[in-house]
C-alpha positions as CSV (number, residue, x, y, z in Angstrom):
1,X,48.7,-9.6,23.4
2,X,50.8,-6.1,23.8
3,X,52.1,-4.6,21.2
4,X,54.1,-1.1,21.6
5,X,54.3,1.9,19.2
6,X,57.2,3.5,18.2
7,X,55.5,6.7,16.8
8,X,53.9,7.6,20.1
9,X,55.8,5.2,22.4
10,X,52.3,3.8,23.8
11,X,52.0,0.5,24.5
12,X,48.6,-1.3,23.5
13,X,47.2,-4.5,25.4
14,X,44.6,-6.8,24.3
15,X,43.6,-10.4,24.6
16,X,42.2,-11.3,21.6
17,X,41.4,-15.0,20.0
18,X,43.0,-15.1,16.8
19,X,46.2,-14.4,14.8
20,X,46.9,-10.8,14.2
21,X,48.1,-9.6,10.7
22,X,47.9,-5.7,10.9
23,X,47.6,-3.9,14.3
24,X,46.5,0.3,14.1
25,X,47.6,2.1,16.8
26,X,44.2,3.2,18.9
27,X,46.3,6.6,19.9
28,X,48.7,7.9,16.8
29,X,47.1,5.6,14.1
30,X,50.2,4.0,13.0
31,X,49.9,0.8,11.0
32,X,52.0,-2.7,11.5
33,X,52.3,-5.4,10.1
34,X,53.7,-8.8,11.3
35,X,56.9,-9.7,9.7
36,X,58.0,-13.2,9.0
37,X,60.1,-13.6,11.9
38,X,56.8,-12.6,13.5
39,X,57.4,-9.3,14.6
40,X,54.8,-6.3,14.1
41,X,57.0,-4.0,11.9
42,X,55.6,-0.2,10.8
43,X,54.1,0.1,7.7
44,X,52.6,3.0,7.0
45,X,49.9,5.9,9.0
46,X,46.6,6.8,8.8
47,X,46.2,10.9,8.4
48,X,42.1,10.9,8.3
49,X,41.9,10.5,11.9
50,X,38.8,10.5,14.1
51,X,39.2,10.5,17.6
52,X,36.0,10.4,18.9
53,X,34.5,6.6,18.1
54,X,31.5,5.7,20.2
55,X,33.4,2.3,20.9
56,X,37.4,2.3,21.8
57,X,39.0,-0.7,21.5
58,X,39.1,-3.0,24.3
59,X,35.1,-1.9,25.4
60,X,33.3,-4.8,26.8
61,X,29.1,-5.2,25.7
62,X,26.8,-7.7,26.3
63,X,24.6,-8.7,23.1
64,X,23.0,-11.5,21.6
65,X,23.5,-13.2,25.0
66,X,27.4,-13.0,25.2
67,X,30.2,-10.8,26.2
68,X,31.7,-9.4,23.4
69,X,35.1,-7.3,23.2
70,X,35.8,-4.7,20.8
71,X,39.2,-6.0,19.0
72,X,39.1,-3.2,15.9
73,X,37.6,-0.2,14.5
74,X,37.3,0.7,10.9
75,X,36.5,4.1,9.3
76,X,35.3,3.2,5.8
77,X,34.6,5.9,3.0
78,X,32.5,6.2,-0.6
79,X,33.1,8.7,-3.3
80,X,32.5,11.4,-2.6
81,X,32.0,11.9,0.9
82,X,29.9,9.2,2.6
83,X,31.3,7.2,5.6
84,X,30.8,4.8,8.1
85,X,31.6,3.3,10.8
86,X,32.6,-0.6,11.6
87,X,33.4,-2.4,14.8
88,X,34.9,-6.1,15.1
89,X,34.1,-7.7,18.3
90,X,35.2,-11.5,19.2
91,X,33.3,-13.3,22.5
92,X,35.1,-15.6,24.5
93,X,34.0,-18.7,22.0
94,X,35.9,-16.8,19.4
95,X,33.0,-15.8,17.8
96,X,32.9,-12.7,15.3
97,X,30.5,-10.1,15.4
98,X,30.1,-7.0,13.5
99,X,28.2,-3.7,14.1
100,X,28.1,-1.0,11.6
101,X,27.1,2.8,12.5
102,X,26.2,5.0,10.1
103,X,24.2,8.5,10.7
104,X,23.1,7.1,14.4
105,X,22.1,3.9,13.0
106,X,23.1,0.7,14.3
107,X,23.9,-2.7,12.3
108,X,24.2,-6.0,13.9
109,X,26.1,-8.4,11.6
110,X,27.3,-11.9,11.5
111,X,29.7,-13.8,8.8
112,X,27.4,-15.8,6.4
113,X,28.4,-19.2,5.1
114,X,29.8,-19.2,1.9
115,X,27.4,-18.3,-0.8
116,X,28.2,-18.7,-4.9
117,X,29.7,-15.6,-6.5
118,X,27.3,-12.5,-7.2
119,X,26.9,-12.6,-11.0
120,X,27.0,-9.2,-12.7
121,X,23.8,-7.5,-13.0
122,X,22.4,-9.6,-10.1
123,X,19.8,-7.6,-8.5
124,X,17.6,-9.8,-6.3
125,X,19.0,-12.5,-3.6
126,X,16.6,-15.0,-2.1
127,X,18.0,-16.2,1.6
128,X,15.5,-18.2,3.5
129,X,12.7,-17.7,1.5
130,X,13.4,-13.7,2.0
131,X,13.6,-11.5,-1.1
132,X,16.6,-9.1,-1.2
133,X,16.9,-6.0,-3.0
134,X,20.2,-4.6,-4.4
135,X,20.4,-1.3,-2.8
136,X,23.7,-0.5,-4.2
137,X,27.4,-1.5,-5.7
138,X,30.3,0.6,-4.4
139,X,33.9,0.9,-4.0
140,X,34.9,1.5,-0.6
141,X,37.9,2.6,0.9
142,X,39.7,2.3,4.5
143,X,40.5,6.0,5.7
144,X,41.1,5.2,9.3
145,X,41.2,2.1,11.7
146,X,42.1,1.2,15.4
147,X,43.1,-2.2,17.0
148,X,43.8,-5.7,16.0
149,X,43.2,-7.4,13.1
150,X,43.3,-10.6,11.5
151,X,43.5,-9.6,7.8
152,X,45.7,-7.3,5.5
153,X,44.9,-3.5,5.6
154,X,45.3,-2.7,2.2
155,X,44.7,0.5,0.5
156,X,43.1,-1.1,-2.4
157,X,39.2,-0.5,-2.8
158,X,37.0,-3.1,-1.3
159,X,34.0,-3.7,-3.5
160,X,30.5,-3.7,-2.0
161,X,27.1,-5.1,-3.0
162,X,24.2,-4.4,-0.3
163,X,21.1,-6.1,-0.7
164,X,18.2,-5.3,1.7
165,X,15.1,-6.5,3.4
166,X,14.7,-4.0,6.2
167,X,15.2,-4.9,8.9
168,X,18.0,-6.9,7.3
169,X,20.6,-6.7,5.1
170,X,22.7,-9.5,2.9
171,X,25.9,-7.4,2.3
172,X,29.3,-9.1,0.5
173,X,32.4,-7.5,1.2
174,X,35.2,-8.3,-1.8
175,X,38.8,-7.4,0.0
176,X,42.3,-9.2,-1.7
177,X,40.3,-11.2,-4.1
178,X,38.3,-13.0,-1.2
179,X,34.7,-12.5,-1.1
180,X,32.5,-12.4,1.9
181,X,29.5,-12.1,2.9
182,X,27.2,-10.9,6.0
183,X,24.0,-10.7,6.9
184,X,22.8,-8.2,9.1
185,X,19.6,-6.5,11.1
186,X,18.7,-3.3,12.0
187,X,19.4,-2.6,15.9
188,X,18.1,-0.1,17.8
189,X,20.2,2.8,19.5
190,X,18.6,1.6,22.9
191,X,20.1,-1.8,22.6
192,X,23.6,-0.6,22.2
193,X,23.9,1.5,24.7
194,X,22.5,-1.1,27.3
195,X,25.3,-3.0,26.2
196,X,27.9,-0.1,26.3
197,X,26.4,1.9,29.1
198,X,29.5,4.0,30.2
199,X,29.5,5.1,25.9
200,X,27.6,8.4,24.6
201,X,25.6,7.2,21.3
202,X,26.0,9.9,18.6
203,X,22.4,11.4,17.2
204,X,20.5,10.1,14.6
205,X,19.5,11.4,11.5
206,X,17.9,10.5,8.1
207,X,16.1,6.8,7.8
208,X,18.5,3.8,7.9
209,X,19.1,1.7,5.1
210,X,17.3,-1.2,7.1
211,X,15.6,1.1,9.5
212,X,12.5,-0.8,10.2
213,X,8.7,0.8,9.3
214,X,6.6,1.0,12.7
215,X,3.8,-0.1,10.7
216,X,3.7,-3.5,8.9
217,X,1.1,-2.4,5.8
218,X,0.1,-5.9,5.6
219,X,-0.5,-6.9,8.8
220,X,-2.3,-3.9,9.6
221,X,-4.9,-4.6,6.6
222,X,-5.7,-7.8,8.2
223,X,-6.0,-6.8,12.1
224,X,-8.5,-3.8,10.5
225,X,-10.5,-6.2,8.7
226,X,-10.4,-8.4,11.1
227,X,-11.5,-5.7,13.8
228,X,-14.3,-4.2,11.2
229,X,-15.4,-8.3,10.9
230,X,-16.0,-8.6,14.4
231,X,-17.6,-5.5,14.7
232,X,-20.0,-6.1,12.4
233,X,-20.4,-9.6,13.4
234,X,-21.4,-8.3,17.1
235,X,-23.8,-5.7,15.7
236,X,-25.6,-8.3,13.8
237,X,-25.8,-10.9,17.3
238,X,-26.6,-8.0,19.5
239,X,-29.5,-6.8,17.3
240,X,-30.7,-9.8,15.2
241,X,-33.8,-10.5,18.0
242,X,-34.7,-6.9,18.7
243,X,-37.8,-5.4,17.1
244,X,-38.5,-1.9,16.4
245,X,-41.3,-1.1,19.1
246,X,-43.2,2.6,18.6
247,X,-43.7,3.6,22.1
248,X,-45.4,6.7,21.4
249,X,-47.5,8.4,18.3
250,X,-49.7,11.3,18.8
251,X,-51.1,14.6,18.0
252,X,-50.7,16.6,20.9
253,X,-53.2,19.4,21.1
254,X,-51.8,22.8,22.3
255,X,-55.1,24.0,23.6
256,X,-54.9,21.4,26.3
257,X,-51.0,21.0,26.3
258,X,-49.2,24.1,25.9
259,X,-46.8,24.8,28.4
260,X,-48.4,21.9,30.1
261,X,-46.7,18.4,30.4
262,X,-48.1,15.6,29.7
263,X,-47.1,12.0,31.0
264,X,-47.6,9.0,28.2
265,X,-48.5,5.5,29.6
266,X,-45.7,3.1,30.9
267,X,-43.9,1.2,28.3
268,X,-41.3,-2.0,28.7
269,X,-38.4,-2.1,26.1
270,X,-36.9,-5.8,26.5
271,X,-33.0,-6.4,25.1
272,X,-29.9,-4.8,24.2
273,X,-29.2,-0.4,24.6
274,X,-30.4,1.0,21.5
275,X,-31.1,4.9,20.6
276,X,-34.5,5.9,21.3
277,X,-35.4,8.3,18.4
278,X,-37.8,11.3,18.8
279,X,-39.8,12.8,15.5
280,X,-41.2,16.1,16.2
281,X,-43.5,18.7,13.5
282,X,-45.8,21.0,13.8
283,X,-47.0,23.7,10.9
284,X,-45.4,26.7,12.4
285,X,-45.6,29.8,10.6
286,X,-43.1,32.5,10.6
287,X,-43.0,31.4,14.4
288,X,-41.4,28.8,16.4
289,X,-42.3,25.9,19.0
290,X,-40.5,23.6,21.0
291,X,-40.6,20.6,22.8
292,X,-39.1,19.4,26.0
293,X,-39.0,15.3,26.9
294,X,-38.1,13.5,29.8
295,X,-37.5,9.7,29.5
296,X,-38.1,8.3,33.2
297,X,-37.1,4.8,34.4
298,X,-39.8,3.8,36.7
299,X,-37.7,0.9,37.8
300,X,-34.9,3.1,39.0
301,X,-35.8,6.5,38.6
302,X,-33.4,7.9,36.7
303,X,-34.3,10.5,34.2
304,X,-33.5,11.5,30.8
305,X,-34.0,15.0,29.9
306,X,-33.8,16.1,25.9
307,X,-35.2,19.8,24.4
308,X,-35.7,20.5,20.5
309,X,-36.4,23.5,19.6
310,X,-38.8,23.9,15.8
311,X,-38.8,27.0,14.2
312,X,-40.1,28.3,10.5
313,X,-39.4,31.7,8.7
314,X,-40.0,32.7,5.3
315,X,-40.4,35.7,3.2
316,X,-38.9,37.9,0.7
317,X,-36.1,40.5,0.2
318,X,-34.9,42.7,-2.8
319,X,-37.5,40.1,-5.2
320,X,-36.3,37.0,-4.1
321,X,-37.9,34.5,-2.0
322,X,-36.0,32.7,1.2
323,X,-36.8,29.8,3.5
324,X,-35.3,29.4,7.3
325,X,-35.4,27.0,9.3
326,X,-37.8,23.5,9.1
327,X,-41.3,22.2,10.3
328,X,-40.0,18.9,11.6
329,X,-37.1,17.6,13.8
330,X,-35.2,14.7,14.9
331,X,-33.2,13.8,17.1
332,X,-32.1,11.0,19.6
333,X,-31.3,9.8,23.2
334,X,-28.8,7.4,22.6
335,X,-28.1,3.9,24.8
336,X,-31.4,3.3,26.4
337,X,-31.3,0.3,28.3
338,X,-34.0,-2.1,28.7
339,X,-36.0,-1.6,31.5
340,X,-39.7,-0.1,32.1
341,X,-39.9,3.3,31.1
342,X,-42.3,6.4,30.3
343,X,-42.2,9.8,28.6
344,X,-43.1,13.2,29.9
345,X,-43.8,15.6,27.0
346,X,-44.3,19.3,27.3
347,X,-44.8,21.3,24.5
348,X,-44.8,25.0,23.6
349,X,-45.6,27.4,21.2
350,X,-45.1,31.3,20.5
351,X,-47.7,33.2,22.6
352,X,-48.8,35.4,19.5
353,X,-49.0,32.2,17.3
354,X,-52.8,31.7,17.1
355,X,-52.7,29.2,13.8
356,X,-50.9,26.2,15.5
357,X,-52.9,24.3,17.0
358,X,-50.8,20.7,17.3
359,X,-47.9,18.9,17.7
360,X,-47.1,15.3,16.1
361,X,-44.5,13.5,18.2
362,X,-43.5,10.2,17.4
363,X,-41.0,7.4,19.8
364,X,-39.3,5.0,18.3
365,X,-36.5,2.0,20.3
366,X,-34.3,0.1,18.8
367,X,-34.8,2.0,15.3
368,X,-31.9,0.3,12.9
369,X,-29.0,2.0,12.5
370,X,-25.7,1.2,11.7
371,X,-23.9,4.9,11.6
372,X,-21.1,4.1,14.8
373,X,-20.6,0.6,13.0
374,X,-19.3,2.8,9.8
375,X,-17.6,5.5,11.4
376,X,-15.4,2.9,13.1
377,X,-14.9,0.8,9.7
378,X,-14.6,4.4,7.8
379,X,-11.7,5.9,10.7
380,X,-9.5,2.9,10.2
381,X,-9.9,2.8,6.3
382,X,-8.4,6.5,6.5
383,X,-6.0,5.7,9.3
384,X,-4.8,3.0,7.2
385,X,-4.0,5.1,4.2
386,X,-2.4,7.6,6.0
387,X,0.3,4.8,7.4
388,X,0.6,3.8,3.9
389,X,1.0,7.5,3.0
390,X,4.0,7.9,5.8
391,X,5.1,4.6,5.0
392,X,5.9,5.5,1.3
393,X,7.5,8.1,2.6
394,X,9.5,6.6,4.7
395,X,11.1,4.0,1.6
396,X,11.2,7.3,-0.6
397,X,14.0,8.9,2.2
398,X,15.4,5.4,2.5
399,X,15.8,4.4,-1.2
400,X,16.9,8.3,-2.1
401,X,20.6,7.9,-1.6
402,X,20.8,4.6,-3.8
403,X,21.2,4.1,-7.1
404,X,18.8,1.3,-7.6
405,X,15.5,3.4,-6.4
406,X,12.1,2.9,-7.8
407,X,10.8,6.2,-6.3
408,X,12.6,8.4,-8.6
């Protein structure tokens, strides 16, 4: 179809696949409308003009598995100052679809079967087993539009009622007494512009009224408790046939020991890694000691060295008595394999400390414990309150432009 201009004298061409009531001038904005001889006869002009449109008329995309052409452009406006953005595209099977752009955010839309009337103070709409929220009623008004079209521009106010279920959207349109409705879903910026790749997208801002969450609260729940399930499930198989086995208890003597080490008989530890842990005392005075352990694999060689230093001070200053410091120590050498093993021990005291006289070490394998288990289950409770936390943001900034928010 051509149609000229006699405002600008430019000539615009288009096949498009249905009957054209009011063609816009894509250059000067000029409106016409067919006559009924047929003839596309000036009407009026749109003065809110905006040149620069992401899509032109006449652009070609690919989406949803077709080729779609842009046929019109509309520039739609709410009191006081919000606008968007619509584009009608028709594929080769005559097929409508709609996108909708509002701060950077895309909307794919398709016409919906006819649904009954809204009834007034509706606020909930159940499609497909989906609950929809009204997000808001408004009066909207045409300030500008571009291209071929197969309805009546009017300058009468087109009443809206958007219902949402981000990502989607049930929104119906009521334009010269005919009510329609859409449903819609939230499209990323990345999909459009595969489809329109010679097209700049403009930059986004704010959170989309069906801007998807890049957390699904629920489903998150479940994979954690899942995850924390299994976790404890495999701690329990791992562990359930391993004993606690004392591989070494004794008084060490640090007349014969001191500075000396000492080698412990050979020990076998049979089944999963588990933390070897070390107890260590000795009645230091105002002093210190310390003891250095080797764990060596005799089947390998590999060694494990470990140091723990135990040191005592007490006294008193301006009347008041003070403690530093302990008599005992613990520690552990963590993921010791099974294998035959055994331990060289060397402890040490303070030269000047005449009063300590011995050491108590004790070796335990496989003592229970369950701490990593809990940090794990612990880290993803917290993680999953902070995604709730961002989450509730996220609907706060969403719902914070309409007038049917609960977040207020």
């Amino acid at each position: 179809m051509k149609i000229p201009c006699y405002d600008c004298n430019t000539e615009t061409e288009l096949e498009v696949g249905f009957e054209v009531v009011n063609f816009v001038c894509p250059k000067c904005h000029s409106v016409y409308a067919r006559d009924d001889e047929g003839q596309f006869r000036r009407k009026n002009k749109y003065t809110n003009v905006l040149q620069d449109y992401p899509l032109q008329v006449g652009d070609i995309g690919f989406l949803n598995g077709s080729e779609y052409k842009v046929t019109g452009i509309l520039k739609k406006k709410v009191h006081p100052d919000y606008t968007w953005n619509e584009f009608i595209l028709q594929n080769e099977a005559k097929e409508f679809l709609y996108l909708s752009l509002s701060n950077g955010h895309w909307m794919m839309l398709t016409e919906m079967e006819k649904i009954d009337p809204l009834k007034k103070g509706v606020k909930v709409l159940n499609h497909n087993d989906e609950r929809y929220e009204l997000y808001e009623h408004s009066d909207a008004q045409v300030i500008d539009a571009q291209g071929f079209f197969d309805f009546e521009l009017r300058s009468r106010l087109i009443h809206l009622a958007e219902f949402i279920n981000p990502p989607y959207i049930i929104s119906v349109e009521k334009m010269n007494n005919i009510e329609t409705a859409f449903h819609g879903e939230y499209v990323r910026k990345s999909v459009i512009k595969k489809a329109f790749p010679k097209r700049t997208m403009p930059y986004q801002s704010g959170v989309g009224m069906i801007e998807p969450s890049r957390f699904d609260l629920r489903n998150t729940a479940i994979i954690f408790c899942c995850f924390a399930l299994l976790i404890l499930t495999a701690n329990w198989y791992i562990y359930k046939d391993q004993v606690e086995q004392n591989v070494f208890n004794s008084a060490i003597k640090f007349n014969e020991f001191n500075n000396k080490e000492m080698t412990t008989p050979s020990f076998v530890l049979n089944g999963a890694s588990a933390p070897m842990t070390i107890k260590v005392s000795t009645a230091v005075l105002n002093s210190w000691a310390n003891l250095n352990i080797a764990l060596v694999n005799e089947d390998n060689g590999d060694e494990i060295y470990a140091n723990k230093d135990i040191e005592y001070y007490y006294g008193t200053s301006d009347g008041e008595s003070w403690t530093e410091g302990s008599q005992s120590e613990k520690f552990n050498i963590c993921g010791v394999k099974a294998g035959k093993y055994h331990l060289s021990i060397t402890p040490m005291k303070a030269p000047e400390d005449l009063s300590t006289s011995t050491m108590n070490v004790s070796v335990v394998w496989n003592q229970p414990s369950n701490r990593n288990v809990w940090l794990v289950i612990i880290g993803m409770v917290v993680i999953y309150f902070i995604i709730r936390y961002f989450r509730n943001q996220l609907e706060r900034n969403r719902w914070a432009d309409s007038s049917y928010s609960t977040y207020d």
